[in-house]
N, C-alpha and C positions, 0 to 999 in steps of 0.2 A: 504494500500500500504506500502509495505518495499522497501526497498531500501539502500544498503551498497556498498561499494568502494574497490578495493585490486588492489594490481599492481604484476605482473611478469617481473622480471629482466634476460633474458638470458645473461649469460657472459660470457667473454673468449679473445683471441687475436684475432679469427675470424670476433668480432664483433666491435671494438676499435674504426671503422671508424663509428659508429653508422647505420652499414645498415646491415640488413640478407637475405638472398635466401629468396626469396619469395615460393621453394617447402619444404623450414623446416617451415616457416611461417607461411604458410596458414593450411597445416593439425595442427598446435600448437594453433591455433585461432579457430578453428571449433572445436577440442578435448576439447576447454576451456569452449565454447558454451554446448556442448554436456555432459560435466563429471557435470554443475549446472544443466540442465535441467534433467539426470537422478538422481543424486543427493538428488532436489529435487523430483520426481516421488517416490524414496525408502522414504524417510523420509514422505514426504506429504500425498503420493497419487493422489488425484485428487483434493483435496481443497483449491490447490496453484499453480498459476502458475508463471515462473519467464522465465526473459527477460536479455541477457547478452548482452549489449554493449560496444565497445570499444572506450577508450572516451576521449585519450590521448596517441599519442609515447612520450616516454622518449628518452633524449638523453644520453650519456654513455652508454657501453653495448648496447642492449636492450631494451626496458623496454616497456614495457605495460600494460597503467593502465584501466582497467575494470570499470563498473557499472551494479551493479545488481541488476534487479527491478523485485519485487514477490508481484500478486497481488493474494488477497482471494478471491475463483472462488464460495465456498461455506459457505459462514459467517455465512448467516441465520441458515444453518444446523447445524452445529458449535459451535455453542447458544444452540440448544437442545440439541445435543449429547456428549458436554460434548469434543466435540475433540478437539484439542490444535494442529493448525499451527507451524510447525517449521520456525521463521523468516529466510529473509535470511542471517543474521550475522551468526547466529547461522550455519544455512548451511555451511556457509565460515567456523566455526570452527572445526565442526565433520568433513572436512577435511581436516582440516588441513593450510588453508591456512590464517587463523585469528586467534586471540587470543596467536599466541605465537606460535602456532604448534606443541605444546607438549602435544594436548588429541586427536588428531584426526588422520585419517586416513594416512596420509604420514608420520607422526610421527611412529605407529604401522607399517610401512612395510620396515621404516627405523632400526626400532630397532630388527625389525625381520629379518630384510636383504632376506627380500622375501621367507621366510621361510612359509611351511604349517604345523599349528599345529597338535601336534600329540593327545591331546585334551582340551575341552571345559569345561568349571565349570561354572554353574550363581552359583550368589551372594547373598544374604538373598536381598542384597540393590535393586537388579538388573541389579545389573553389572553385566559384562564375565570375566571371567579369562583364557586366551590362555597359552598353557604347549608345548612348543617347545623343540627341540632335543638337543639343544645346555644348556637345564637345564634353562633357560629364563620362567619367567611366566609374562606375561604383564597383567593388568586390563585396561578394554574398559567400553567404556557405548556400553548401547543396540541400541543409533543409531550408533555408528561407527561402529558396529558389522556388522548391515544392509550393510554398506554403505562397508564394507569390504568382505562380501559373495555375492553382486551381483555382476556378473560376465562383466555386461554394465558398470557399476562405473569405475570396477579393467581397463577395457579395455580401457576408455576415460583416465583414469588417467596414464595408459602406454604411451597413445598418449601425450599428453601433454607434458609429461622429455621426452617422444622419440627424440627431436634435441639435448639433453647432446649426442648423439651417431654419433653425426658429430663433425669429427675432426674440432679442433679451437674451439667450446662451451666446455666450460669445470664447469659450474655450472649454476643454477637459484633460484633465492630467489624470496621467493613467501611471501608474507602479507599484509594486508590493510597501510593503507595510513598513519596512526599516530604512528605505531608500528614496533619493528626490526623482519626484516623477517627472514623465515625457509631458511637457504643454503643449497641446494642439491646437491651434486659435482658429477661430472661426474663418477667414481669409482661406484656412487650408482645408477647409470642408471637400472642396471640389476636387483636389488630387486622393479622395481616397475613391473616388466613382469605380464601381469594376466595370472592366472592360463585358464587350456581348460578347457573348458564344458565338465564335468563331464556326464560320461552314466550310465542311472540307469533302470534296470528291470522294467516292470510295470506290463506286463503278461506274463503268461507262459500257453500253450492251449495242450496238447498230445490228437494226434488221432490213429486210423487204417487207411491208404487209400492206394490205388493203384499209383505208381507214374512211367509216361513213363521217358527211359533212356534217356537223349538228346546227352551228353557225359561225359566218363571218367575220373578219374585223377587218377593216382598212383604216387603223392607225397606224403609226411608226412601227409600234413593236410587233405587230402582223402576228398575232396569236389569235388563231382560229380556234375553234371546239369541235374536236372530231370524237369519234364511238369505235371501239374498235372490238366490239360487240358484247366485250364484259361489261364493258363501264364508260365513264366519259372521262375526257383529259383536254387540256390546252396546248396546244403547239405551237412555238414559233416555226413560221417559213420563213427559210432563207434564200429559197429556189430563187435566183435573180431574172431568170429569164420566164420565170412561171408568174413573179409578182409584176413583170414590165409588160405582159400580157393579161392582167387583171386589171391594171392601170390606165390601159389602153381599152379597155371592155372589150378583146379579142375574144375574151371565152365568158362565159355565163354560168352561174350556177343555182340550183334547189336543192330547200335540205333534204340529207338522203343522198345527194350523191358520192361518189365513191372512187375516192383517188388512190391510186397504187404509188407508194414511195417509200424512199428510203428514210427511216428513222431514227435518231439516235436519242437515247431514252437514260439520262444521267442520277444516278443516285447520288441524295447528297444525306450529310447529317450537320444538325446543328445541336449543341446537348446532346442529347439525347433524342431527339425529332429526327425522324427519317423524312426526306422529301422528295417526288420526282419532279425533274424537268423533262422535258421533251421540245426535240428539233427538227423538225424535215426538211431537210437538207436538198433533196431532188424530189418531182414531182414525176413520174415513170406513164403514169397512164389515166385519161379523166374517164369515168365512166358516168352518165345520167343516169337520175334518181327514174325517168319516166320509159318503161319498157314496153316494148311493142311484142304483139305475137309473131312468133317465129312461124313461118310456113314453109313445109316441104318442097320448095319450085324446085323443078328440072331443069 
């Protein structure tokens, strides 16, 4: 069992009389819960789990002082494998909120001012080295790095400074119990914003198939609605000589008709969201919605 201590100070003239809104409160108290519990999840895994109680107001300001209890879920394994627990002091410092606040996580977002680097270097030692635009090169250890690329951490940790964004708070110092804490002033509310979930390609599938018309569009971005008999989908055309032919009212269409083309059908993820796009690229063959009887002539 670990178990360590830290207090948050919100401050400002809103708060003088020693009382806060209970709707800046309560989401700053759950985002407190939330930024240890993935915190640890990144660093741990599964071998720790930890417990955040709140275990004292302070009067002045704000104040509220924490306890955080991390017990080891797998020791035994632990022992064989060679793996090593991140205490939760240690936790409290990669971010930032123990030791001084000058290696961890709110430390780097403050010196960065919420800046995304332009790139990364490891270190013989294995540390990172971040190369931002403003000519800044920070060195991190590999867990703040973690704890700075997951996109759950950046988000609890917005929540958290989120009440500096209420007029009358105007900063929060954050540190354990024996030590001068990190001041966050209201000015630097915006450098903690987390970044969006990023989307990234996973597949990319091109077929031939037949696809019915559902309907048109002649804007720029030429995303029609075709059926391709399961379901319905939007497609960008690219076919440049099939769109300078619709432009020109060379060919005509009704729903229901039925164009033979080439398709390229892009899986993407954002989070956790699966998403398709779709392109047709060549347009192969138009067939009309309107059929006539076929007769046996000789």
């Amino acid at each position: 069992m670990s178990n360590t201590e830290f207090k948050l100070f919100y401050c400002g003239p809103a708060l003088e009389n020693g009382k806060m809104n209970v709707r800046d409160l309560a989401p700053a108290l759950m985002a407190v819960g939330s930024l240890l519990e993935e915190s640890n999840r990144v660093l741990n895994g599964g071998k720790a789990s930890v417990s955040v109680n709140v275990k004292a107001f302070e009067d002045g300001s704000f104040g509220i002082l924490f306890n955080l209890d991390q017990s080891i879920t797998t020791q035994v394994m632990s022992m064989f494998t060679g793996d090593q627990v991140t205490a939760a002091i240690n936790i409290l410092t990669m971010l930032g909120f123990a030791g001084g606040g000058t290696k961890g996580l709110i430390h780097l977002l403050r010196k960065s001012q919420g800046q995304k680097p332009i790139k990364a270097k490891k270190l013989e030692n294995g540390d990172f080295q971040l190369y931002f635009k403003d000519g800044q090169v920070l060195e991190i250890t590999k867990p703040v790095l973690d704890l700075y690329t997951d996109l759950k951490v950046r988000a609890e940790t917005e929540n958290v400074i989120n009440p500096l964004n209420t007029p009358g708070i105007t900063g929060l110092r954050i540190g354990s119990v024996d030590e001068e804490c990190t001041i966050i002033q209201q000015k630097e509310a915006a450098y903690f914003t987390a970044p969006e979930d990023e989307t990234e390609e996973i597949e990319e599938q091109e077929t031939t198939t037949t696809l019915s018309i559902q309907a048109l569009s002649f804007k720029e971005d030429n995303k029609w609605r075709f059926s391709d008999g399961s379901g319905t989908f939007y497609a960008t055309i690219t076919d440049k000589g099939f769109l300078t032919k619709v432009h020109h009212n060379q060919v005509s269409f009704t729903m229901g008709d039925l164009l033979k083309v080439q398709l390229i059908k892009r899986t993407k993820i954002t989070g956790t969201k699966l998403n398709n796009e779709y392109e047709v690229t060549k347009i192969i063959e138009h067939r009309s919605a309107a059929r006539q009887l076929t007769l046996p002539f000789e």
